[in-house]
VOTOR-549893 format. One record per atom (N, C-alpha, C): y, z, x. Coordinates in pm, whole numbers, padded with zeros to 5 digits, always signed. Layout:
VOTOR-549893
YZX ...
This chain:
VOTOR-549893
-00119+00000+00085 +00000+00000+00000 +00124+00000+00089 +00258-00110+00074 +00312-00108+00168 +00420+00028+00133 +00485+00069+00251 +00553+00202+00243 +00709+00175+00208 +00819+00269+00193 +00915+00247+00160 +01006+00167+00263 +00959+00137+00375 +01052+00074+00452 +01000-00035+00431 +00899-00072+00416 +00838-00220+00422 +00895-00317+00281 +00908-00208+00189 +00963-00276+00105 +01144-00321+00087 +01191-00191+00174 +01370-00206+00203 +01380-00316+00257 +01268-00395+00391 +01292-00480+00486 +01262-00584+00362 +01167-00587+00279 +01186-00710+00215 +01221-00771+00119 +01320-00625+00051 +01429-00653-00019 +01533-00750+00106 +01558-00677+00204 +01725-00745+00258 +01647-00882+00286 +01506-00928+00343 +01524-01091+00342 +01549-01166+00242 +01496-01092+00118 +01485-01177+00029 +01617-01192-00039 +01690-01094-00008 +01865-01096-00033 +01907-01235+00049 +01862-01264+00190 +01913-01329+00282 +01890-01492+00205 +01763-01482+00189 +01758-01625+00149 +01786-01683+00021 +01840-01588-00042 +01896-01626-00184 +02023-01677-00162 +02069-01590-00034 +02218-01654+00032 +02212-01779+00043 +02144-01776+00115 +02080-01968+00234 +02104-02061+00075 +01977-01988-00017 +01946-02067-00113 +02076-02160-00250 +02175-02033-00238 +02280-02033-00306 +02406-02112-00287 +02410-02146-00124 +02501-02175-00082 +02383-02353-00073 +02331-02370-00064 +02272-02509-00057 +02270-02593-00219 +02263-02490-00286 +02297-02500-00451 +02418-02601-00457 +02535-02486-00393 +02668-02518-00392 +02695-02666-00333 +02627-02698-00230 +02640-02784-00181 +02590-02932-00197 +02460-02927-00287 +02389-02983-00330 +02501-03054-00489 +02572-02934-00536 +02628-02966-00662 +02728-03052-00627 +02818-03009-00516 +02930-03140-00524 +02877-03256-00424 +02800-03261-00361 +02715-03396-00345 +02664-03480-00489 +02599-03422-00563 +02592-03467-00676 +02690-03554-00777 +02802-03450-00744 +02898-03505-00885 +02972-03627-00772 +02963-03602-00690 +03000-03808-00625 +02901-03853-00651 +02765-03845-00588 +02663-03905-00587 +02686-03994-00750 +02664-03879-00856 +02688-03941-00992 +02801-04071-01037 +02925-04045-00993 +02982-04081-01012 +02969-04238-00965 +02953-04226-00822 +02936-04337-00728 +02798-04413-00876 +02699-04374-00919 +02571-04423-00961 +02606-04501-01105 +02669-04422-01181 +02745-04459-01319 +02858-04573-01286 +02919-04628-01170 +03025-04708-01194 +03007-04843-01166 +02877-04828-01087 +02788-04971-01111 +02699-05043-01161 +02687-04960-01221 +02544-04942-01337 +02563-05089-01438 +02668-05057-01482 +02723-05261-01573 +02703-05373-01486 +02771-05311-01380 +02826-05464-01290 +02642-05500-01268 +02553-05415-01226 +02407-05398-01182 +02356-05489-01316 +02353-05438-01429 +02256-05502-01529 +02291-05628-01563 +02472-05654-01590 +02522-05713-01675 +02496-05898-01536 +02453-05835-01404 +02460-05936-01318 +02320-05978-01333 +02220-05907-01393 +02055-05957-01408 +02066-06057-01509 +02107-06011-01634 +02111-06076-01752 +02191-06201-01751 +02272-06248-01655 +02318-06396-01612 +02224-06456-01560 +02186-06427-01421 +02095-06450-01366 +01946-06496-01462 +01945-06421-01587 +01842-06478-01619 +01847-06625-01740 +02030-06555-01796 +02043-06711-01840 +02033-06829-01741 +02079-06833-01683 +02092-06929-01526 +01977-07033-01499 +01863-06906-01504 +01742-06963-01504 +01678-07022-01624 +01716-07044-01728 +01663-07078-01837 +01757-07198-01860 +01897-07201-01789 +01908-07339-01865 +01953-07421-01674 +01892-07386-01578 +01913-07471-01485 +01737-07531-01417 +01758-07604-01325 +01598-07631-01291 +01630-07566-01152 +01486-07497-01210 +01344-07367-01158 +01354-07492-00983 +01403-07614-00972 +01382-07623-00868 +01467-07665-00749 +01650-07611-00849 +01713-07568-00765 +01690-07443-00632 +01636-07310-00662 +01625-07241-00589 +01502-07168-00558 +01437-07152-00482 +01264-07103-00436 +01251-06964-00479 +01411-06916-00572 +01328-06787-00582 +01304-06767-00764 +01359-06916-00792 +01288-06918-00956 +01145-06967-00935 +01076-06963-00843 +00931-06998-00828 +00844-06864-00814 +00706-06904-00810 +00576-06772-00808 +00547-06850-00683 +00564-06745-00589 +00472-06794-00406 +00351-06750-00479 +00249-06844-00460 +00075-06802-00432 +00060-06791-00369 +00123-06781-00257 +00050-06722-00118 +00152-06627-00029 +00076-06563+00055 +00206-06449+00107 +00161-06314+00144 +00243-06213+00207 +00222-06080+00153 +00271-05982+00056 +00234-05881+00030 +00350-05785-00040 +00454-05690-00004 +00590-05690-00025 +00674-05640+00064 +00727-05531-00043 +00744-05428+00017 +00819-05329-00041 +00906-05248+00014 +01032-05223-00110 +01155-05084-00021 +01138-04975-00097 +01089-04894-00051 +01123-04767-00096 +01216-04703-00051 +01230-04609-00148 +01375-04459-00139 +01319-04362-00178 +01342-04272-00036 +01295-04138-00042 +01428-04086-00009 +01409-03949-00007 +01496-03834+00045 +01479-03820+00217 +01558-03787+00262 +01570-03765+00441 +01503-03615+00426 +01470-03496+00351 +01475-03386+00315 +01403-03338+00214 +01324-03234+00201 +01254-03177+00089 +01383-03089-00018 +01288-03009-00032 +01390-02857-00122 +01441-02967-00218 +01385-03050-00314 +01425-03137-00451 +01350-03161-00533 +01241-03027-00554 +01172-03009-00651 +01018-03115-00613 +00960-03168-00771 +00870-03273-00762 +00910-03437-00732 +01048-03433-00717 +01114-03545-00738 +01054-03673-00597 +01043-03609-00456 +00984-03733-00399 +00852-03711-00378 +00760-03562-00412 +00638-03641-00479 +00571-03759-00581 +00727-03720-00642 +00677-03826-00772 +00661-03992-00706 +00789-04014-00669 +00831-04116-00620 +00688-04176-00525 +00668-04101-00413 +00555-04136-00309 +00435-04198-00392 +00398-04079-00542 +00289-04074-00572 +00324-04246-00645 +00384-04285-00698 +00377-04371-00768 +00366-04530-00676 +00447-04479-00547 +00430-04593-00461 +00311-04609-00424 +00219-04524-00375 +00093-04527-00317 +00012-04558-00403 +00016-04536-00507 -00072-04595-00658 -00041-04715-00671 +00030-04777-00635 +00076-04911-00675 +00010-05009-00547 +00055-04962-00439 +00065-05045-00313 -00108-05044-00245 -00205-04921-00324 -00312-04924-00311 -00428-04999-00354 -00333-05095-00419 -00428-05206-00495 -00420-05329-00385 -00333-05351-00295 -00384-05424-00182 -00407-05344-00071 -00479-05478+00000 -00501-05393+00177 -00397-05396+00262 -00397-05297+00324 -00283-05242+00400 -00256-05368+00472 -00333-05409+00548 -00282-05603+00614 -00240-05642+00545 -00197-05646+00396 -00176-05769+00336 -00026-05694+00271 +00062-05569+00350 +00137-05484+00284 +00222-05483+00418 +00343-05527+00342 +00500-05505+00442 +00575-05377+00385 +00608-05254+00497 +00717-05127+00431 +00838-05171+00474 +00929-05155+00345 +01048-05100+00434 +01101-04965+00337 +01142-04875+00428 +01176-04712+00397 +01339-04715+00364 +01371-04609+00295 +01544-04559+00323 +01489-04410+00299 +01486-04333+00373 +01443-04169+00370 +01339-04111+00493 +01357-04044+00527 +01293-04036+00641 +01135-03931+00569 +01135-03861+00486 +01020-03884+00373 +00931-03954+00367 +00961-04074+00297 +00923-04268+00303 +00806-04260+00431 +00938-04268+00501 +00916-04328+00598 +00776-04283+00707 +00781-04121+00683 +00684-04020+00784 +00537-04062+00717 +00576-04070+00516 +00404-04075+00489 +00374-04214+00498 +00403-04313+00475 +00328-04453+00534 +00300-04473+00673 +00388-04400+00738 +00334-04397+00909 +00231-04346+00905 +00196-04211+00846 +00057-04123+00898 -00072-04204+00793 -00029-04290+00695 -00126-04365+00603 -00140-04479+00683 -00098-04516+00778 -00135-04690+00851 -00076-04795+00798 -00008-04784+00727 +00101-04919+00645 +00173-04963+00787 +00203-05090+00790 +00307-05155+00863 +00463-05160+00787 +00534-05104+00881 +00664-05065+00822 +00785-05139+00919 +00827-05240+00855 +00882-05352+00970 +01052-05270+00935 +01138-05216+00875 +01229-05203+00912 +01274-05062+00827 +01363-04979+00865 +01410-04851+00820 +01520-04798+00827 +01563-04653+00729 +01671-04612+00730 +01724-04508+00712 +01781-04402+00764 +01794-04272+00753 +01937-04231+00728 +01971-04090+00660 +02103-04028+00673 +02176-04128+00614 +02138-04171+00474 +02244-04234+00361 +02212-04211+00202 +02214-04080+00242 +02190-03991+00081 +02364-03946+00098 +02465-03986+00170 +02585-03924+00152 +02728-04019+00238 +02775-04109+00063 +02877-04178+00058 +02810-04331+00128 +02702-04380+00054 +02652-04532+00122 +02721-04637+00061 +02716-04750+00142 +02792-04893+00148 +02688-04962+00138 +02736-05095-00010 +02658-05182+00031 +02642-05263+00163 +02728-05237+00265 +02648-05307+00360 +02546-05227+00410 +02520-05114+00383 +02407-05041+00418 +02256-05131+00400 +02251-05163+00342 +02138-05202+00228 +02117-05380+00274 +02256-05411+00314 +02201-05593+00381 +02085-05618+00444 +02063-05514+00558 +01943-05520+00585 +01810-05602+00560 +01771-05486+00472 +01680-05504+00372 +01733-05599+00273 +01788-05618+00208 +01822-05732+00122 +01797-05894+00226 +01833-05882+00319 +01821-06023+00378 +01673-06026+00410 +01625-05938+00481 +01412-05942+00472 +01373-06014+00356 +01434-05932+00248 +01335-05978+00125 +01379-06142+00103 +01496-06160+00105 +01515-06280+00040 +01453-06394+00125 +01493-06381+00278 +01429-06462+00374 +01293-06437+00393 +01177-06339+00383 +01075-06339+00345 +01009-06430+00261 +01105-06397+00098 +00996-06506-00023 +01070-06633-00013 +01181-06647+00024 +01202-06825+00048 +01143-06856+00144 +01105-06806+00257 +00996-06887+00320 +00837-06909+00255 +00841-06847+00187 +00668-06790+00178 +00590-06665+00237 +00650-06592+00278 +00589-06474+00391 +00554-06389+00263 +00643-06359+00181 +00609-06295+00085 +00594-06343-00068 +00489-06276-00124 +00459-06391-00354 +00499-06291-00391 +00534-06132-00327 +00564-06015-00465 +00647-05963-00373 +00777-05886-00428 +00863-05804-00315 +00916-05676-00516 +00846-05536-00412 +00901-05465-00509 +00994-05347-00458 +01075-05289-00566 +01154-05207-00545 +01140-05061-00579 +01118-04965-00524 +01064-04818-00545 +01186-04731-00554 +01183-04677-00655 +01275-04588-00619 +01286-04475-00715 +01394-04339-00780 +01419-04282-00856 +01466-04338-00953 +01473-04343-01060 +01584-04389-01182 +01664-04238-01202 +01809-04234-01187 +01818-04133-01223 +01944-04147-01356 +01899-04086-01426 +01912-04031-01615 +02004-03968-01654 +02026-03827-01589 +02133-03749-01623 +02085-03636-01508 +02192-03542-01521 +02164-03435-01404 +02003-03352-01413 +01971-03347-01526 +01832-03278-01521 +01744-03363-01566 +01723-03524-01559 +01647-03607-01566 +01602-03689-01486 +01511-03703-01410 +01541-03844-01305 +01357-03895-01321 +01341-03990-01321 +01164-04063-01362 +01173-04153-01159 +01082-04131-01146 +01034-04277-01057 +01038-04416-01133 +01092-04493-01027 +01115-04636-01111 +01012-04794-01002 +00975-04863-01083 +00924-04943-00956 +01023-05093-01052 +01027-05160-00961 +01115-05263-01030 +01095-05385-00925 +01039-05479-00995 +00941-05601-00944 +01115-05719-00955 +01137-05762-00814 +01237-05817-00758 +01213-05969-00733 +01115-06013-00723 +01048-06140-00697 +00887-06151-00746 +00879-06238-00826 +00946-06353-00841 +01052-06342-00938 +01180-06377-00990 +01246-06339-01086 +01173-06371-01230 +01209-06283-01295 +01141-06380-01467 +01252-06314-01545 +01189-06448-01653 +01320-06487-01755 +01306-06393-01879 +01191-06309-01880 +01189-06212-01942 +01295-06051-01997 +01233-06017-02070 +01331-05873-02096 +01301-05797-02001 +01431-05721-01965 +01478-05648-01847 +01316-05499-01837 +01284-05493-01965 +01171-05347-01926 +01035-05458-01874 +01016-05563-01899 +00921-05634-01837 +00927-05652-01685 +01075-05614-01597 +01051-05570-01428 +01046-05423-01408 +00997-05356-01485 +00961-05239-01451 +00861-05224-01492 +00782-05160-01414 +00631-05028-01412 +00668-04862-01382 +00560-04841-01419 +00536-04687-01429 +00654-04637-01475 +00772-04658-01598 +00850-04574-01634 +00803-04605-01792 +00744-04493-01800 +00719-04483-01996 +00880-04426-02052 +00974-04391-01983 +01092-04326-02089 +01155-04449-02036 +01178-04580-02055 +01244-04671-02024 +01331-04724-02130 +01249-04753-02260 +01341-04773-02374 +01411-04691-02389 +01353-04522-02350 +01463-04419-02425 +01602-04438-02319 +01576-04432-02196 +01676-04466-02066 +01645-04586-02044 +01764-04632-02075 +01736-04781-02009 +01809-04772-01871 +01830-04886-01775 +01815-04876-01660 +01990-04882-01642 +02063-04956-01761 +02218-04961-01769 +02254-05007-01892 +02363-04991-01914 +02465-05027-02044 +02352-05119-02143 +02365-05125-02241 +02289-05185-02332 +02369-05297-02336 +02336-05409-02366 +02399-05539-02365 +02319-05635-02476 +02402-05745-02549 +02347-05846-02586 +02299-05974-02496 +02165-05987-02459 +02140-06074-02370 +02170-06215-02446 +02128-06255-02596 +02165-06323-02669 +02310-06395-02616 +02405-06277-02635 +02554-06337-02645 +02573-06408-02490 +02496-06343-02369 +02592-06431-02258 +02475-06570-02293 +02360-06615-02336 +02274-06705-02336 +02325-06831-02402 +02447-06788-02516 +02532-06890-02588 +02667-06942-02468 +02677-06901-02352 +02777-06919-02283 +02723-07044-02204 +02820-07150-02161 +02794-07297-02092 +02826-07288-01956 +02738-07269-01870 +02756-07250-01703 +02819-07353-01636 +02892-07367-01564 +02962-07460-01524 +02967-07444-01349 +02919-07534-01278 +02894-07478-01180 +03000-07592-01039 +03029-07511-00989 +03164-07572-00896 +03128-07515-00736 +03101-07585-00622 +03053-07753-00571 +02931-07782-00687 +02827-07683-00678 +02714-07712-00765 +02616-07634-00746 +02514-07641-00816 +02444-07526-00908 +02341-07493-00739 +02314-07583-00644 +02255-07570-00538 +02314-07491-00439 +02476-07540-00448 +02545-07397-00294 +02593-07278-00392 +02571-07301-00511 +02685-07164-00576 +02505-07061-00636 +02427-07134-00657 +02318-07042-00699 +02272-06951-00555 +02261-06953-00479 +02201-06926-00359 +02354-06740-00322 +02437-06815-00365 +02508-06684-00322 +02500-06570-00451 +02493-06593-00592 +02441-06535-00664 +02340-06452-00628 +02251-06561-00627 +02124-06445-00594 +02108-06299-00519 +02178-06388-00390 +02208-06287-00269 +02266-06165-00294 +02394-06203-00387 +02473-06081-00433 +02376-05974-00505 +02317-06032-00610 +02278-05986-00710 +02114-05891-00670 +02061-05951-00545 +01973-05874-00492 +02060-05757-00427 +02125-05797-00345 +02197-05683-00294 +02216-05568-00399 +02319-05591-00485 +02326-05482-00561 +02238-05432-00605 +02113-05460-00673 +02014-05391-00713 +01974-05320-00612 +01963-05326-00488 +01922-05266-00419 +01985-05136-00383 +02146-05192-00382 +02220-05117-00366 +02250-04984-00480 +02182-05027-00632 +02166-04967-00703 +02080-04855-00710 +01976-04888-00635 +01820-04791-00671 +01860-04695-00546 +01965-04731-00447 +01990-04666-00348 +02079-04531-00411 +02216-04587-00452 +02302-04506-00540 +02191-04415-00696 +02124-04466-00719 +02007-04357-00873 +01977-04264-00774 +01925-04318-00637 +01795-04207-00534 +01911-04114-00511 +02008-04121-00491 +02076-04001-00416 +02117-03906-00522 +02180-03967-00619 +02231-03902-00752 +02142-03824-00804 +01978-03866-00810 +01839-03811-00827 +01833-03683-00757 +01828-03768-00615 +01784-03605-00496 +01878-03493-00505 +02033-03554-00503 +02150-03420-00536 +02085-03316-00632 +02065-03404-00761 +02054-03297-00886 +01937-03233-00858 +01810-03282-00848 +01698-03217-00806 +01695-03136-00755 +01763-03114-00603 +01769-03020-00531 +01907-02930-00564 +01952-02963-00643 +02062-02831-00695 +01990-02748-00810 +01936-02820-00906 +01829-02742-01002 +01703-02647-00909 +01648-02688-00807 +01576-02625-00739 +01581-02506-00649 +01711-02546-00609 +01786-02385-00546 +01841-02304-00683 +01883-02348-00786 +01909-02256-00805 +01792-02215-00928 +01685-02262-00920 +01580-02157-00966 +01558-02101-00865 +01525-02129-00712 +01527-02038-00628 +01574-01945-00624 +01705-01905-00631 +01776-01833-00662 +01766-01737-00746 +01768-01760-00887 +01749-01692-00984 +01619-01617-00981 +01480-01663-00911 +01378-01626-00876 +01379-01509-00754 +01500-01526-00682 +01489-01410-00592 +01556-01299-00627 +01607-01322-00712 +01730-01179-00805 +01619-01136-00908 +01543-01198-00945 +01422-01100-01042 +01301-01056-00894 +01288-01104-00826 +01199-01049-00714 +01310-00886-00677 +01397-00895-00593 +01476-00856-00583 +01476-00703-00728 +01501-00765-00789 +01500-00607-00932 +01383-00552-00918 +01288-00658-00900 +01124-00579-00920 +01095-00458-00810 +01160-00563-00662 +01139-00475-00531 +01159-00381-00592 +01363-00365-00628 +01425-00219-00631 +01344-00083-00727 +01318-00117-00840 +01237-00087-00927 +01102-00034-00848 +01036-00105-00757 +00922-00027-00677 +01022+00097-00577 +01062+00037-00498 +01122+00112-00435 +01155+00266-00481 +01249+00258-00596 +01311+00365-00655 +01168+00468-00676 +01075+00417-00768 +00971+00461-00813 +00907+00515-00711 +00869+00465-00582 +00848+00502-00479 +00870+00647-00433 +01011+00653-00392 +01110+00729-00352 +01100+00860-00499 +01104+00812-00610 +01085+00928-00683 +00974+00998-00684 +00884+00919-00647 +00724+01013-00652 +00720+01069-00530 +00798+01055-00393 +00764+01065-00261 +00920+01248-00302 +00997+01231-00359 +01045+01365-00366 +00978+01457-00459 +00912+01370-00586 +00813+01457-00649 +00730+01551-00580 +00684+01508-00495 +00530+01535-00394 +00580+01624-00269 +00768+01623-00236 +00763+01740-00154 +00815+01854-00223 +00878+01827-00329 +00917+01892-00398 +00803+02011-00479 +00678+01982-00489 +00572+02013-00566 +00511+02090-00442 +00527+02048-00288 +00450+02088-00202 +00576+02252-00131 +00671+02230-00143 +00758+02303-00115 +00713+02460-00192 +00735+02420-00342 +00705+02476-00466 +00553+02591-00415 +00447+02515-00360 +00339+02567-00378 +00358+02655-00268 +00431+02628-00129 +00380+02699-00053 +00498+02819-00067 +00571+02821-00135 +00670+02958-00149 +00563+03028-00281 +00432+03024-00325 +00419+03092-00477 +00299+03187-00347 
């Protein structure tokens, strides 16, 4: 049974790390409310640029540009977004778990990584994946040129042929206490509805991925294309990959902020009821330990 000091000593750590824990809360929260902010202000420009893109393709020819085509042949390339950092709850288990479920349906030869999290990045190394390019320390204030990178792999990948599938992994994030794993299939494009490039998110209708839009209304609009639909489609695309990318980058951080601010501060709140319980032993302790000299005092004066 531990004695009264053993328990004083582990009252004051557990005081200590509620500190640690509290102040990472704090810090975690106003990372967040940019993070958010930054995530919500592109969210239109993000969807409202798919839903052209897919008129585009429906009334131009599939053989203006190689990426309105299906490569049959190739590998599979993927970006994931992790966290650089734990302490954010289940949030990049989730994420991992859903990548590795997915990416486990081919053989690792036949599988291109690319990481943004140093997370990402540690478990496909120790799994044997080939991980051709990476990225760390941009969970705070990122640029789309961050993200060119990877945006130019993928695109120069499936216009050559190197790659028939290039997908996108990441958080969707919802609101401050919501965030799902999102996978979002980038190539080949299809002319389909926007929840048909996503997997593994069952709350997708309820969250959609941005602003609700009439795809209908831009589909009645007459494209007009100036030199022509061959040099002006090609920079579209480019853009429009970029941002998505740049998108799932801006959800992941907005994701990890909130996650890990909800997580400290159940931490928290978890060490202030530890904390009462200690004191509560303690006291009890201490009252039975004056009971007992008090009783022994007693006996030897009768």
């Amino acid at each position: 049974m531990p004695s009264t000091r053993d328990i004083k000593r582990r009252i004051k750590l557990i005081k200590t790390t509620s500190q640690i824990t509290r102040a990472m809360e704090l810090v975690a929260a106003t990372k967040m409310k940019r993070a958010e902010v930054e995530a919500r202000s592109t969210q239109a420009y993000s969807s409202r640029g798919r839903k052209i893109l897919r008129a585009l393709m429906e009334h131009s020819d599939t053989e203006l540009s190689p990426f309105f085509k299906t490569n049959e042949k190739g590998k599979i390339l993927a970006l994931v977004i992790t966290p650089d950092r734990g302490l954010c709850g289940a949030l990049t288990g989730n994420v991992l778990r859903q990548a590795v479920a997915l990416l486990s349906k081919y053989e690792k030869d036949d599988v291109d990584i690319m990481t943004i999290g140093k997370v990402g990045q540690d478990t496909f190394k120790r799994q044997g994946y080939n991980i051709i390019a990476t990225a760390t320390h941009l969970d705070w204030k990122p640029k789309i040129f961050d993200i060119r990178p990877f945006s130019k792999i993928a695109l120069d990948g499936y216009s050559s042929e190197k790659y028939r599938r290039v997908y996108l992994i990441f958080t969707h994030f919802i609101s401050n206490s919501v965030q799902h794993p999102a996978i979002r299939w980038l190539f080949p494009f299809s002319p389909d509805d926007e929840s048909e490039d996503m997997l593994h998110v069952k709350t997708l209708e309820k969250y959609p991925l941005g602003p609700k839009e009439d795809l209908h209304a831009t589909e009645k609009f007459e494209y007009l294309f100036e030199p022509s639909p061959a040099k002006v489609l090609p920079f579209i695309i480019r853009n429009l990959v970029e941002m998505e990318m740049y998108q799932a980058l801006l959800d992941s951080n907005a994701g990890e902020h909130s996650a890990r601010m909800i997580a400290m501060h159940s931490a928290t709140e978890n060490a202030k009821e530890l904390v009462g319980d200690l004191s509560l032993t303690f006291n009890q302790m201490r009252q039975e330990g004056i009971t007992r000299e008090l009783a022994e005092i007693s006996a030897s004066n009768a």
